[in-house]
C-alpha positions as CSV (number, residue, x, y, z in Angstrom):
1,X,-1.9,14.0,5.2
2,X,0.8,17.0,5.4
3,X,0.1,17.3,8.8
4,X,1.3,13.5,8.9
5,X,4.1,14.1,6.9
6,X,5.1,17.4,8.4
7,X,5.5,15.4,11.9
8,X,7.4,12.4,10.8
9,X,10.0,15.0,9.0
10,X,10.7,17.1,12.3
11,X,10.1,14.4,14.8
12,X,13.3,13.2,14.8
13,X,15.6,16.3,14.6
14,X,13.2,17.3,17.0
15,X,13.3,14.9,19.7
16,X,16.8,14.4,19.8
17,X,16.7,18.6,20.6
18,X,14.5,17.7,23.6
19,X,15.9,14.6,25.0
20,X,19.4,16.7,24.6
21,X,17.7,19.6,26.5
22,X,16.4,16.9,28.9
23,X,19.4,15.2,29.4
24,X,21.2,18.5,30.7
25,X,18.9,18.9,33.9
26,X,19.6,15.5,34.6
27,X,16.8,13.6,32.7
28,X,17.7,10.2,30.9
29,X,16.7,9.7,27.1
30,X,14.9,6.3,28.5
31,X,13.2,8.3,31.1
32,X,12.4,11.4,28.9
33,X,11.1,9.2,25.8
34,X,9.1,6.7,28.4
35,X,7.5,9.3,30.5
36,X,9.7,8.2,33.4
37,X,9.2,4.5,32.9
38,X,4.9,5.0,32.8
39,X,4.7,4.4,29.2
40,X,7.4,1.3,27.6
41,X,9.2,2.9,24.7
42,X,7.0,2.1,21.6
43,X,4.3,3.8,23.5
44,X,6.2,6.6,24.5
45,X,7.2,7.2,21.1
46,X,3.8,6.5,19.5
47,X,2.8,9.1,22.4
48,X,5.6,11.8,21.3
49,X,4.3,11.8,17.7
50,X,0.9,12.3,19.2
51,X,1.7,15.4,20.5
52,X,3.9,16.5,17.8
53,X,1.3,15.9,15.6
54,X,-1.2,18.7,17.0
55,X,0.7,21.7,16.2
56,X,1.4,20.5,12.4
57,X,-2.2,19.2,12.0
58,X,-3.1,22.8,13.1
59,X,-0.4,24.8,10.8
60,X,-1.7,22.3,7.7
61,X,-5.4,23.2,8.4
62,X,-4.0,27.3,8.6
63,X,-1.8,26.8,5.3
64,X,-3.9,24.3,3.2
65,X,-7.7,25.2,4.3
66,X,-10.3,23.0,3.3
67,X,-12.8,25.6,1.3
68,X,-11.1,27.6,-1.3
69,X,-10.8,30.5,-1.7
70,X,-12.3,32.6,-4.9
């Protein structure tokens, strides 16, 4: 659930930091959110939470382990 959480706070901020980076080299938000046109955009979003959602699911399993400690 934090990990959940933890992704839907930065994913904004943190998208519009990419597609920003993106859009410098000469990529367009459509075609940096979409994959280039492969995905349409409510997959391509779904798909960016996806991968955002790894590296918070791993920092919530390092900060809030399941076993406790004694």
């Amino acid at each position: 659930m934090l990990a959940a959480i933890v992704t839907t706070m930065l994913f904004v901020p943190a998208a519009v930091l990419l597609a920003g980076l993106f859009f410098l080299v000469g990529v367009s938000w459509h075609a940096f959110a979409t994959f280039n046109g492969v995905l349409n955009a409510y997959q391509g979003v779904a798909t960016w939470w996806i991968i955002a959602f790894l590296p918070a699911l791993a920092y919530s399993v390092y900060v809030m382990p399941w076993a406790h400690r004694h």
